[in-house]
Backbone as numpy.savetxt, mean C-alpha at the origin, in Angstrom:
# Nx Ny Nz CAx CAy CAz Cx Cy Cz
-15.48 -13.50 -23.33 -14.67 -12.29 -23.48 -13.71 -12.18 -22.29
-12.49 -11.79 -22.79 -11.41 -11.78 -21.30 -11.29 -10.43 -20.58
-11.81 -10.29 -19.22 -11.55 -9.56 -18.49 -10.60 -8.58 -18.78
-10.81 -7.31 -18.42 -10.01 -6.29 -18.27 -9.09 -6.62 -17.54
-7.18 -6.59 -17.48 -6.30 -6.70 -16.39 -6.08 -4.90 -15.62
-5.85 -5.10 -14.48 -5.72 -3.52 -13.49 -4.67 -3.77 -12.79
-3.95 -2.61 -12.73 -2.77 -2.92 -11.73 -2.98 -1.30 -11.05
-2.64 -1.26 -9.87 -2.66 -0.57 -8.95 -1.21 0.14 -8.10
-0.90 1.17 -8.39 0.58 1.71 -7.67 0.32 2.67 -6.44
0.71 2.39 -5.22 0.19 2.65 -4.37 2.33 2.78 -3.52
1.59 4.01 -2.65 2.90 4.23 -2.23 2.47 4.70 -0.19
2.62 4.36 1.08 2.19 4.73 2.23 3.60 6.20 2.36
2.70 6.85 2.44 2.87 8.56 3.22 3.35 8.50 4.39
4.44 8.32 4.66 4.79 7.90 6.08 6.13 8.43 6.59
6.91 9.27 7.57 8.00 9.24 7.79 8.81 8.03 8.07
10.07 8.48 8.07 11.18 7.28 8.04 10.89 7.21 9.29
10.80 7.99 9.95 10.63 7.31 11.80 9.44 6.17 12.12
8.53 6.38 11.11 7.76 5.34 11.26 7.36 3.74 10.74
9.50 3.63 10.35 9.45 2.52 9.62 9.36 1.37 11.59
9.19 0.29 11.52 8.35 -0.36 12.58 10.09 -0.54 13.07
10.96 -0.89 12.79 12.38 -1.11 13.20 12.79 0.26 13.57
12.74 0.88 13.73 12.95 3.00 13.38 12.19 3.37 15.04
11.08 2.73 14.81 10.16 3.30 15.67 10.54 2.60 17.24
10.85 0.96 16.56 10.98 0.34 18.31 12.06 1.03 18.52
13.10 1.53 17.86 14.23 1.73 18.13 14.12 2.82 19.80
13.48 3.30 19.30 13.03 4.84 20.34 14.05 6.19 20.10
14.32 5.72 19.16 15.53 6.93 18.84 14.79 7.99 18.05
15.38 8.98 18.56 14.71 10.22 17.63 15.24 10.60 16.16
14.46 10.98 15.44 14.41 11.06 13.76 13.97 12.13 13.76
15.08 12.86 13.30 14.23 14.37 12.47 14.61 14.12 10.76
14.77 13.48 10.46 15.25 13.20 8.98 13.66 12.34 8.10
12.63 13.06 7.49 11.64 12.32 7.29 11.86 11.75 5.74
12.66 11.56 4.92 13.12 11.26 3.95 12.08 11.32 3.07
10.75 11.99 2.91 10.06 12.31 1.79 10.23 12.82 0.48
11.17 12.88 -0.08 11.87 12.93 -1.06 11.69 12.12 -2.13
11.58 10.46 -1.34 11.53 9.50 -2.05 9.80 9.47 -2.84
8.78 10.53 -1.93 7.68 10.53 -2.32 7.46 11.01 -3.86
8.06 12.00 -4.27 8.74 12.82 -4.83 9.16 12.24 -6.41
10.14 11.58 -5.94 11.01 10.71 -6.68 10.17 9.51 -7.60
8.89 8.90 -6.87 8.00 8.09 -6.78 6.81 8.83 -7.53
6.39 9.80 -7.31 5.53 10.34 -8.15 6.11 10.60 -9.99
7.11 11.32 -9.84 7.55 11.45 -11.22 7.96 10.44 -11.90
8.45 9.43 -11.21 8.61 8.00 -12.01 7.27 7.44 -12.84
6.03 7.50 -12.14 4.75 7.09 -12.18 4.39 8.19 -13.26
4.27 9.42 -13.02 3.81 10.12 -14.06 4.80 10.24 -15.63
5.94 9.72 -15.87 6.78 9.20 -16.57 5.96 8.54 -18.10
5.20 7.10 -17.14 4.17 6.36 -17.60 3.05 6.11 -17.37
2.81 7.50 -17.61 1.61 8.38 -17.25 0.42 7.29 -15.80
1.27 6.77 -14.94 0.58 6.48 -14.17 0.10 7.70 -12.70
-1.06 7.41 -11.96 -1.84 8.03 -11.47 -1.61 6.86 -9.78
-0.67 7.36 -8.61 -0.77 6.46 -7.22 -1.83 6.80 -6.85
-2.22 5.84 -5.61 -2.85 5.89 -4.47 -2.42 6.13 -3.54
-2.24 7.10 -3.07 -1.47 7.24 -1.31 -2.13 7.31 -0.32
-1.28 6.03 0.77 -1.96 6.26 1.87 -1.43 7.06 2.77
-1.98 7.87 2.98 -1.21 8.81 4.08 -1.43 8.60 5.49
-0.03 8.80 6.18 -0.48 9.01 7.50 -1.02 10.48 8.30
-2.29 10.65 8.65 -2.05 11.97 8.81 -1.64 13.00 9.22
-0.95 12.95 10.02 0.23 13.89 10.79 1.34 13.82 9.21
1.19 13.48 8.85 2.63 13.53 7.80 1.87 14.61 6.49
0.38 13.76 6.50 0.23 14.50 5.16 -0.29 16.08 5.67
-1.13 16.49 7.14 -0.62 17.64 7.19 0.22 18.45 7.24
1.25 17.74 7.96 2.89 18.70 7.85 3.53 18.86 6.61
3.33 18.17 5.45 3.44 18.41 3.89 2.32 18.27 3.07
1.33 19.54 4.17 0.24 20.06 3.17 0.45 20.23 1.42
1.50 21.41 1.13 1.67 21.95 -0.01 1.96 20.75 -0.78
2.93 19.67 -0.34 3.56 19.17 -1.44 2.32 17.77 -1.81
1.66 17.14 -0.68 0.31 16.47 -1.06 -0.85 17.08 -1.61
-0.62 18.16 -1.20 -1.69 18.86 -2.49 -1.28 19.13 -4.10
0.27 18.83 -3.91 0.09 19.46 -5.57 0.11 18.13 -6.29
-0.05 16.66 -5.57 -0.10 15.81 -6.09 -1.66 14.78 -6.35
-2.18 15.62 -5.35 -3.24 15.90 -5.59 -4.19 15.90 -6.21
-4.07 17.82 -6.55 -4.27 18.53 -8.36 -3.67 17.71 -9.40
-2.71 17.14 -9.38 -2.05 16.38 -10.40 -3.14 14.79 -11.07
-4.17 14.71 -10.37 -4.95 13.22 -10.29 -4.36 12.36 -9.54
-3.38 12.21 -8.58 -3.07 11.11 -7.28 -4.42 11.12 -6.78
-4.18 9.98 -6.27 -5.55 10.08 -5.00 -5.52 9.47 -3.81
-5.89 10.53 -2.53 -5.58 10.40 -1.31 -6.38 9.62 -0.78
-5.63 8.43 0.01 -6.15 7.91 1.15 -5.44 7.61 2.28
-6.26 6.75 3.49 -6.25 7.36 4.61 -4.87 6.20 5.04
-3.76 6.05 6.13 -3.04 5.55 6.11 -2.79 5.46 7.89
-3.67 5.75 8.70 -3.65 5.86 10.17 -3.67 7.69 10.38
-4.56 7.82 11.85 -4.02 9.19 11.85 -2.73 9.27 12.39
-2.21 8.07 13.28 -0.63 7.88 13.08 -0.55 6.76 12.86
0.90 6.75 12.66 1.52 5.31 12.24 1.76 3.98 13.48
0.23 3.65 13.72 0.25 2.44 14.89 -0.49 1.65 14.08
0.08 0.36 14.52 -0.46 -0.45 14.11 -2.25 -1.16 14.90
-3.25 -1.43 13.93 -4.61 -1.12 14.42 -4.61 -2.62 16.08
-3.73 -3.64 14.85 -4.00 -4.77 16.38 -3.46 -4.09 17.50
-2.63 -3.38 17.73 -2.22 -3.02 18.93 -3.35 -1.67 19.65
-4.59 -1.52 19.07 -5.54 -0.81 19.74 -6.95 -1.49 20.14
-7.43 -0.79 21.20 -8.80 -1.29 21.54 -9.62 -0.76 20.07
-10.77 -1.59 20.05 -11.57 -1.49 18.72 -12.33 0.18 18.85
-13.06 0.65 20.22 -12.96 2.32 20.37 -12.05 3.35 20.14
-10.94 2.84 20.41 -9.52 3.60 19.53 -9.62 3.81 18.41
-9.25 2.51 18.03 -9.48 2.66 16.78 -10.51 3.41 15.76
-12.01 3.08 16.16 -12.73 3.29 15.64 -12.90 5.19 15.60
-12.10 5.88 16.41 -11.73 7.12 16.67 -11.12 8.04 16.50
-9.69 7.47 16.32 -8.97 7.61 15.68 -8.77 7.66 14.01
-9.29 6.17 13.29 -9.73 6.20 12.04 -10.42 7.07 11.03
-11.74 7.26 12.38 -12.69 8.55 11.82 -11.87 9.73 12.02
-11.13 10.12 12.93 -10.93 11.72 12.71 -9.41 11.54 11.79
-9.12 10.49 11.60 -8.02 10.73 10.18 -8.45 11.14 8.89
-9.55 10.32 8.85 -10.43 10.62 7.72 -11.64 12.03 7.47
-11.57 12.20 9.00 -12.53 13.89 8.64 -11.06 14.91 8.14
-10.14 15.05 9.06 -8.86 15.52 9.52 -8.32 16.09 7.77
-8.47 14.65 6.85 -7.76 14.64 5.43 -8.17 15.21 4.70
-9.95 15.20 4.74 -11.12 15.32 3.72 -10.82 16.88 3.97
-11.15 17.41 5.43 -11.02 19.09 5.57 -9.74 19.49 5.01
-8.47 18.70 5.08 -7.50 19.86 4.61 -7.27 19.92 3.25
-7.70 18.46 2.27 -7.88 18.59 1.32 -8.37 19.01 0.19
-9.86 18.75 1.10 -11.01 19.04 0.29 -11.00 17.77 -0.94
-11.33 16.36 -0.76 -10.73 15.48 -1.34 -11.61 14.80 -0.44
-12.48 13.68 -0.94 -12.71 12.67 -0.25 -11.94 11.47 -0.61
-11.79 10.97 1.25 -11.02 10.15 1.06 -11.73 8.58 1.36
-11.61 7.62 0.38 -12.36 6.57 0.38 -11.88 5.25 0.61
-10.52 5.22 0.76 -9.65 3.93 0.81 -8.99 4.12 2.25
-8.76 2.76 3.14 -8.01 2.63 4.43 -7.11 1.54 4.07
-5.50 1.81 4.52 -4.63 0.85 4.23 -4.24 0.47 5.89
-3.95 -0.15 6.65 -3.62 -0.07 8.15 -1.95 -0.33 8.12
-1.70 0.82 9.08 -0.09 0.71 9.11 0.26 -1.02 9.28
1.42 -1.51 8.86 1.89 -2.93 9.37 0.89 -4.13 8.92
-0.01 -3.54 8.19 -1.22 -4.72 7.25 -2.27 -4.89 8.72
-2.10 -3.95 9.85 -1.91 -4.83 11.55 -3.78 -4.52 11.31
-4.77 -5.51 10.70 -6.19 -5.27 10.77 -6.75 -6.58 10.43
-7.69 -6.92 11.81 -8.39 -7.85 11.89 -9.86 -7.65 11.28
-10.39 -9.06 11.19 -11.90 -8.38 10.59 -13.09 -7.42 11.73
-12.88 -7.60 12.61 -13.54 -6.70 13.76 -13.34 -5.12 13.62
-12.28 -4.86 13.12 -11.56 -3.18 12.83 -12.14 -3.16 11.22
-11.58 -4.14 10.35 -12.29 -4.01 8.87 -13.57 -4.05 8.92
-14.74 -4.44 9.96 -15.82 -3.92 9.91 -16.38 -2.68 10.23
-15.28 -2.01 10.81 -15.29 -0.50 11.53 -14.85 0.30 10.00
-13.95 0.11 9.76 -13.24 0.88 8.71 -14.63 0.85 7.68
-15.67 -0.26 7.26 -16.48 -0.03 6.78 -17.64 1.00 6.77
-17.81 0.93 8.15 -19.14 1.56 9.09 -18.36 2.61 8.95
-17.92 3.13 9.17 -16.85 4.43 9.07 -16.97 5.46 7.95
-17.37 4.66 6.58 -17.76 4.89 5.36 -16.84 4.80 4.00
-15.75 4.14 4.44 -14.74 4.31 3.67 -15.50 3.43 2.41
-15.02 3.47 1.33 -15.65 2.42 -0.10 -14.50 1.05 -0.04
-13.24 1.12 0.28 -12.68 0.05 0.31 -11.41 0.28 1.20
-10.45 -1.10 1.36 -9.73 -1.07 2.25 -8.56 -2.05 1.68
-7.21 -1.72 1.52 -6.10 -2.78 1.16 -5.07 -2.98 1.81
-5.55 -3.92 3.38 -5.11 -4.11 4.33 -4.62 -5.71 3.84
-5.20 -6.26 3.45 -5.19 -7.91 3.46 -4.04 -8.52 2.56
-3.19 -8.88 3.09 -1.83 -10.14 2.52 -2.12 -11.09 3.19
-2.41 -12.37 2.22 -2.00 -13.79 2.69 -1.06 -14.05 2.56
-0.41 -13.86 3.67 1.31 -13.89 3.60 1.52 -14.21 5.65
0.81 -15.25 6.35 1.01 -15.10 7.69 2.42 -14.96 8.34
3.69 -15.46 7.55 4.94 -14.98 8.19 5.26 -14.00 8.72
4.55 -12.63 7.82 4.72 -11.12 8.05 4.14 -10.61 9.59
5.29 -10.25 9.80 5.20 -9.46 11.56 4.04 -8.29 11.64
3.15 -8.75 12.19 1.56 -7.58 12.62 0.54 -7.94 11.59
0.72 -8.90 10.86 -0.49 -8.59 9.61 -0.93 -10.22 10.14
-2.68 -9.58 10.17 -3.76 -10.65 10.91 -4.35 -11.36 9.50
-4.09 -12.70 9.63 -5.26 -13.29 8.93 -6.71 -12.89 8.32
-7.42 -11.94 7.25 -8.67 -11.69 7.17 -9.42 -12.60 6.57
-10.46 -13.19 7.20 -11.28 -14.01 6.84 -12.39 -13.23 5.97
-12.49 -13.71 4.64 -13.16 -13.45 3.72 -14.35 -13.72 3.29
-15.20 -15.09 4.33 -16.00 -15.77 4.00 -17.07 -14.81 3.73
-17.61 -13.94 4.44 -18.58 -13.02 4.03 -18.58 -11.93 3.40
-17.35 -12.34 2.66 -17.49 -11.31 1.12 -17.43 -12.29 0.67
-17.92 -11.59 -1.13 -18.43 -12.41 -2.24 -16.47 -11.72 -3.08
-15.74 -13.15 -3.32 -14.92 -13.13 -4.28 -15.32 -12.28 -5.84
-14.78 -11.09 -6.00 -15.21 -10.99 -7.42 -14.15 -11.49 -8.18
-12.95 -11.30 -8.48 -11.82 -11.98 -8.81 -10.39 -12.49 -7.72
-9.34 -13.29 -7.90 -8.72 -13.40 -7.09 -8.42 -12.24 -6.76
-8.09 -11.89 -5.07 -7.44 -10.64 -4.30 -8.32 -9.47 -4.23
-9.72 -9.56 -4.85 -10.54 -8.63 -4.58 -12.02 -9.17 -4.06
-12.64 -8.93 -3.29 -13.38 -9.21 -2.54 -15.02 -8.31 -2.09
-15.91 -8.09 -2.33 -17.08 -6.86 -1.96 -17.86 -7.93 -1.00
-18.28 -6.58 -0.31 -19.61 -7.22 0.68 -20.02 -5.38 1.02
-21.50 -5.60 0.26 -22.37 -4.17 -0.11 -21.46 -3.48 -0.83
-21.31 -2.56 -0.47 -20.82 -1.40 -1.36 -19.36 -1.33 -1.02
-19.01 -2.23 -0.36 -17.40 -1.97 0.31 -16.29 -3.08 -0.34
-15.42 -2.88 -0.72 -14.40 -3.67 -1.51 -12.84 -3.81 -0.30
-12.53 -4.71 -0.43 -11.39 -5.45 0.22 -10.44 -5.49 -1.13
-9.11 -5.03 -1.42 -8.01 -5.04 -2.31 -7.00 -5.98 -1.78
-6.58 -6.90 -1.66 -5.86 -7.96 -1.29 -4.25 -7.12 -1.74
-3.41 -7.49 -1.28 -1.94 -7.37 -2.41 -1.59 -8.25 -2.86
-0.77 -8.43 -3.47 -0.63 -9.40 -4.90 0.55 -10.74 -4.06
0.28 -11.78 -4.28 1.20 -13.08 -3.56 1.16 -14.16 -4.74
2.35 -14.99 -5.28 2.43 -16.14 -5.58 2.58 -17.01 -4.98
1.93 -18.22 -5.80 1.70 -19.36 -5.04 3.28 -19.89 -5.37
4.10 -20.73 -4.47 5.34 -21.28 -4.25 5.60 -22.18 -3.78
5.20 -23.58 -3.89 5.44 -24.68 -3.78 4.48 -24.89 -2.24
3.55 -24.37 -2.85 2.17 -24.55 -1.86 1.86 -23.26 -0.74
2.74 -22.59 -0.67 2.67 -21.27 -0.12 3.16 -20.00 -0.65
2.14 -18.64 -0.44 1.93 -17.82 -0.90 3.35 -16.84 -0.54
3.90 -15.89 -1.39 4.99 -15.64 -1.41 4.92 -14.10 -2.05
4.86 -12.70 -1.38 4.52 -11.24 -1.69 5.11 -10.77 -2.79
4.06 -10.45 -3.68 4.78 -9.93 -4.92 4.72 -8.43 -5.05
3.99 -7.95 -4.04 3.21 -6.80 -4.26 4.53 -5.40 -4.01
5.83 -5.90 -3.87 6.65 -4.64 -3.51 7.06 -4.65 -2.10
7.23 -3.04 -1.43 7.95 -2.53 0.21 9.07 -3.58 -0.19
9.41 -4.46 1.46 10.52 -4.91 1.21 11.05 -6.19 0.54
9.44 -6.93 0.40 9.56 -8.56 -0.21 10.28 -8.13 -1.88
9.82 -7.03 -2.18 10.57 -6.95 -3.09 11.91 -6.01 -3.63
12.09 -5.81 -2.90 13.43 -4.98 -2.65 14.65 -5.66 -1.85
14.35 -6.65 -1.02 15.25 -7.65 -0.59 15.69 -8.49 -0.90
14.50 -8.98 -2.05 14.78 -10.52 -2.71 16.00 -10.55 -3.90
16.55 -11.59 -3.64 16.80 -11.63 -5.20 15.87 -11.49 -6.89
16.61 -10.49 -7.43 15.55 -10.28 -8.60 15.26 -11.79 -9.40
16.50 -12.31 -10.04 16.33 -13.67 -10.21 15.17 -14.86 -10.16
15.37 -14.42 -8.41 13.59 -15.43 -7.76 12.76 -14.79 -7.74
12.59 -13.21 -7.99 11.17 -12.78 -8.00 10.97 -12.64 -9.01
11.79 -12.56 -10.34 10.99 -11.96 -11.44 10.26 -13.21 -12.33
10.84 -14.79 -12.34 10.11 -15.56 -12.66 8.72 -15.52 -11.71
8.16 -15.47 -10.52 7.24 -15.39 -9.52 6.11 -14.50 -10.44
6.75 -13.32 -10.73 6.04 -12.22 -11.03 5.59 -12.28 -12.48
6.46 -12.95 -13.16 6.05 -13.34 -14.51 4.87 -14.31 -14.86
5.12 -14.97 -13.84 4.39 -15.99 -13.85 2.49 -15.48 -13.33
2.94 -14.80 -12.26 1.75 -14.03 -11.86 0.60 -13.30 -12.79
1.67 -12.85 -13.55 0.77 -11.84 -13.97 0.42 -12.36 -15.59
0.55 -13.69 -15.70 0.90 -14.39 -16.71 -0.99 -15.28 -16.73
-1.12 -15.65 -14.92 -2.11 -15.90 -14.42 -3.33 -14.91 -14.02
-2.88 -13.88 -13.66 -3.93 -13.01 -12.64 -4.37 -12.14 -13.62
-5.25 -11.22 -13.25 -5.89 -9.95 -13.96 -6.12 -9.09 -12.69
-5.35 -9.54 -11.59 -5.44 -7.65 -10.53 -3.81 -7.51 -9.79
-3.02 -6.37 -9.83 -1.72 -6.51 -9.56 -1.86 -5.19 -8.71
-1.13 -5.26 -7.52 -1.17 -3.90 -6.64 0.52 -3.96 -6.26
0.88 -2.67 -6.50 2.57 -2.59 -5.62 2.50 -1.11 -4.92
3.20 -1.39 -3.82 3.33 -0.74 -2.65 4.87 -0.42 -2.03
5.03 0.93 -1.77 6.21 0.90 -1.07 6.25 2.14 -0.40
7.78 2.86 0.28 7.92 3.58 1.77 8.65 4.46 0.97
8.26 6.07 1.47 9.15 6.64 0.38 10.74 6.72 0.79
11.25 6.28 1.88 12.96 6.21 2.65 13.28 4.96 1.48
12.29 4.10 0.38 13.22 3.24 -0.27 13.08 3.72 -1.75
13.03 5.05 -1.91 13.58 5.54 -2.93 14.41 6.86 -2.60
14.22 7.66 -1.57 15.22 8.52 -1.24 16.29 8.45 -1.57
16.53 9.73 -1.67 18.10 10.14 -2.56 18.50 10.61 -1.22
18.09 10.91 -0.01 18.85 11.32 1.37 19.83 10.05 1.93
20.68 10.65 2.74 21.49 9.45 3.50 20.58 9.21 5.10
20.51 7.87 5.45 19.53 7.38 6.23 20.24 7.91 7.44
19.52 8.26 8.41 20.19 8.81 9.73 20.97 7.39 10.40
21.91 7.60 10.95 22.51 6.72 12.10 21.98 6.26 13.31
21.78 5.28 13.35 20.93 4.57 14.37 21.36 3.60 14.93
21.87 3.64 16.32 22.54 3.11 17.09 21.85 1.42 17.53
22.06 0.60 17.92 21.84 -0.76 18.61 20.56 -1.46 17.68
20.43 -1.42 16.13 19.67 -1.77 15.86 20.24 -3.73 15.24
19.24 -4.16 15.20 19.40 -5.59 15.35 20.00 -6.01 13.48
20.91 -6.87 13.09 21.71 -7.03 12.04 20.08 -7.12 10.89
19.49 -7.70 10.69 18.04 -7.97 10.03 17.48 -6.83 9.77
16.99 -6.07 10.82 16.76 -4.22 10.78 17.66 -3.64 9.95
19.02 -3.70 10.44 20.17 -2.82 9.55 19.99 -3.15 7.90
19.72 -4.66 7.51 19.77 -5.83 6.59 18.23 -4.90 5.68
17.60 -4.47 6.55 15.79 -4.54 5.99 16.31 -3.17 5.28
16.66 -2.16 6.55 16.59 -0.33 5.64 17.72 -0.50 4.73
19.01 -1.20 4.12 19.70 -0.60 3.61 19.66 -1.35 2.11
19.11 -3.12 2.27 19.21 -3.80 1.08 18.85 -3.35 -0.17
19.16 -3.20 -1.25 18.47 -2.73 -2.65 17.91 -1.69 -3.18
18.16 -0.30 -1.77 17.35 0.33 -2.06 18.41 1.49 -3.60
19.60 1.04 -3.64 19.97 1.63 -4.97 19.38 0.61 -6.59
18.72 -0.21 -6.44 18.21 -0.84 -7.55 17.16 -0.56 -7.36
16.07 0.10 -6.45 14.32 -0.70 -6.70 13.98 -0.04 -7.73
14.49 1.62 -7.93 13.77 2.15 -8.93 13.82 1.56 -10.28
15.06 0.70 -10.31 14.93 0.21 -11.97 13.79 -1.17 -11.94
13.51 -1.91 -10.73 12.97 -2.99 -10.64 11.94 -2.42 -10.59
11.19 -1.35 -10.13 9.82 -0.55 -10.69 9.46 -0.69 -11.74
10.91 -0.23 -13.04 10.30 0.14 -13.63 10.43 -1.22 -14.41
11.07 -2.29 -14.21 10.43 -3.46 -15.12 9.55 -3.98 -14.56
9.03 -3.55 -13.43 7.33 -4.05 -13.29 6.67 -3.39 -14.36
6.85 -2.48 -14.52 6.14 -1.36 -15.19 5.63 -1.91 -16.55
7.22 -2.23 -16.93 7.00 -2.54 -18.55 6.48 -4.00 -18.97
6.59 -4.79 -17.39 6.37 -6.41 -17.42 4.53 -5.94 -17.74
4.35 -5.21 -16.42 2.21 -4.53 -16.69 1.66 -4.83 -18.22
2.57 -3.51 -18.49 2.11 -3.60 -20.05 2.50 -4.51 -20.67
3.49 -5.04 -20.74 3.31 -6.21 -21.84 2.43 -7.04 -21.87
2.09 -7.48 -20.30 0.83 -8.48 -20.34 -0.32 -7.58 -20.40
-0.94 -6.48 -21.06 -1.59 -5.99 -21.06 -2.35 -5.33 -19.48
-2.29 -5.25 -18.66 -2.55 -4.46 -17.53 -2.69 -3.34 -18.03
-3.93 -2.75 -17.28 -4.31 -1.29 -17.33 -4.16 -0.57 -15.69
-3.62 0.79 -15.63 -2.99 1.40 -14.85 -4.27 2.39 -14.27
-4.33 2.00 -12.64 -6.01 3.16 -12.44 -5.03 2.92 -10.78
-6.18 4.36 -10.27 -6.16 4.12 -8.58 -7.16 3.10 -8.35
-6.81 2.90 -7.27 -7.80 2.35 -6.24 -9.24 2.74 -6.39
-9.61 4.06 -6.06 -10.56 4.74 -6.68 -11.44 4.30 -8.00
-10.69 4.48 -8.72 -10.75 4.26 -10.17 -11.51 2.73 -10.18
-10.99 1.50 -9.64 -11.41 0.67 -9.85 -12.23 -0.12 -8.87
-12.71 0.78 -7.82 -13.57 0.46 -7.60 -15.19 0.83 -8.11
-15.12 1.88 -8.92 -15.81 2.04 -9.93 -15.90 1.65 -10.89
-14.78 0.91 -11.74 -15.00 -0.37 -12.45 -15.16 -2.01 -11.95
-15.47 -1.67 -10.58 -16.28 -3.18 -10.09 -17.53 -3.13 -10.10
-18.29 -1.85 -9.83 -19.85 -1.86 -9.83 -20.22 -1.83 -11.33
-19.17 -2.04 -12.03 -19.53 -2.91 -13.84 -21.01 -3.85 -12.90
-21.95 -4.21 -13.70 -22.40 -5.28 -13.50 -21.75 -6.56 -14.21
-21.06 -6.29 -14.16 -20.50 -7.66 -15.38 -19.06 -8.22 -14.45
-18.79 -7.83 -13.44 -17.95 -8.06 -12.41 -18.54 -8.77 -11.09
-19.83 -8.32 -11.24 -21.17 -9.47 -9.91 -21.25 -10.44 -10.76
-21.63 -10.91 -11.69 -21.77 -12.68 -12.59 -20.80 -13.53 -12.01
């Protein structure tokens, strides 16, 4: 019998100041372009899909009202840093401190448990993903095999048990990989942010066709400044690549959403949170 296919829409809660080019900049941002959050939800509920957000928490308290009404709506909150640092750049007590009071911090203002950790910048080694465990979270979708990408650590998987490609358990805790094609021997991000908003559609949409042609788990991810309808603040001495990263495609992604969308369904993909399917892994029929 053939496996259920799941695809996963997942969007990080984050101000524009805390895009990683934004941030070295040191320039100040009062412009948080959440809008695009916005914009991103109603697209999703369109086709009747249900995100995962990771929030950062300073962001998702300062737009209490509007994360709560998405909320109530069936979104489901998770944790996204209590700020937007990346975890390699902390001692593992930091971290481990920080993490937890993001996650008490969310649960109290929500009233919402929150069960998923995404780490700003993918930036999480397995030493911190064993914290994020102990911590109590149920799963974590930190991990791209993608080593080119600036801050994102190699996670060694050996001591989880593979349940399908890109998903991973060890006890009760699940690892969500993001979605990569294989490309002439190396892995190549299919999963959305900017790999897919930069690329030519051309070369990604055979990639993606092909993917999902193969796979049965699909996750996409993105920043809400790359659907904003705001004009991006002016930012002085930033490097041509930076300028190249915030401004490329972001007037097409929403239509390239939505032929992910319709690519899902055609190959039959079924649309859940994170949440959601990690409760359809303790299937017993997903341990065989």
């Amino acid at each position: 019998m053939k496996r259920e296919k799941y695809a996963v829409f997942t969007i990080d809660v984050e101000d524009f100041a805390d895009t990683e080019c934004v941030a070295k900049s040191g320039q100040r941002v009062r412009r948080h372009m959440l809008d695009g959050l916005d914009i991103y939800i109603r697209l999703l509920e369109q086709y009747q899909i249900r995100a995962t957000m990771f929030a950062v928490c300073r962001t998702a308290l300062r737009e209490q009202e509007r994360v709560q009404r998405y909320v109530d709506r069936g979104h489901r909150l998770a944790l996204h840093g209590l700020e937007h640092v990346p975890p390699c750049g902390m001692d593992d007590e930091h971290f481990r401190r920080a993490t937890l009071a993001g996650k008490q911090q969310l649960e109290a203002a929500f009233h919402t448990q929150v069960s998923g950790y995404r780490a700003p910048c993918f930036g999480l080694d397995e030493k911190k993903l064993d914290i994020v465990r102990q911590l109590g979270f149920r799963y974590d979708s930190s991990r791209m095999d993608f080593p080119a990408a600036r801050h994102v650590k190699h996670l060694d998987m050996t001591s989880y048990r593979e349940l399908r490609p890109g998903i991973y358990r060890k006890g009760e805790f699940y690892e969500f990989s993001l979605s990569c094609q294989r490309l002439f021997g190396q892995n190549y991000p299919i999963s959305g942010g900017g790999y897919m908003r930069l690329s030519n559609w051309s070369f990604v949409l055979p990639l993606l066709r092909s993917y999902l042609r193969e796979q049965d788990y699909y996750v996409f991810y993105l920043h809400p400044f790359e659907l904003s309808r705001q004009h991006q603040p002016e930012l002085a001495g930033l490097k041509l690549y930076d300028q190249y990263y915030l401004h490329r495609g972001l007037l097409t992604y929403r239509r390239k959403i939505e032929d992910i969308i319709r690519l899902l369904r055609a190959h039959g993909y079924r649309f859940v949170t994170f949440d959601e399917l990690t409760e359809r892994m303790e299937n017993k029929s997903e341990r065989k």
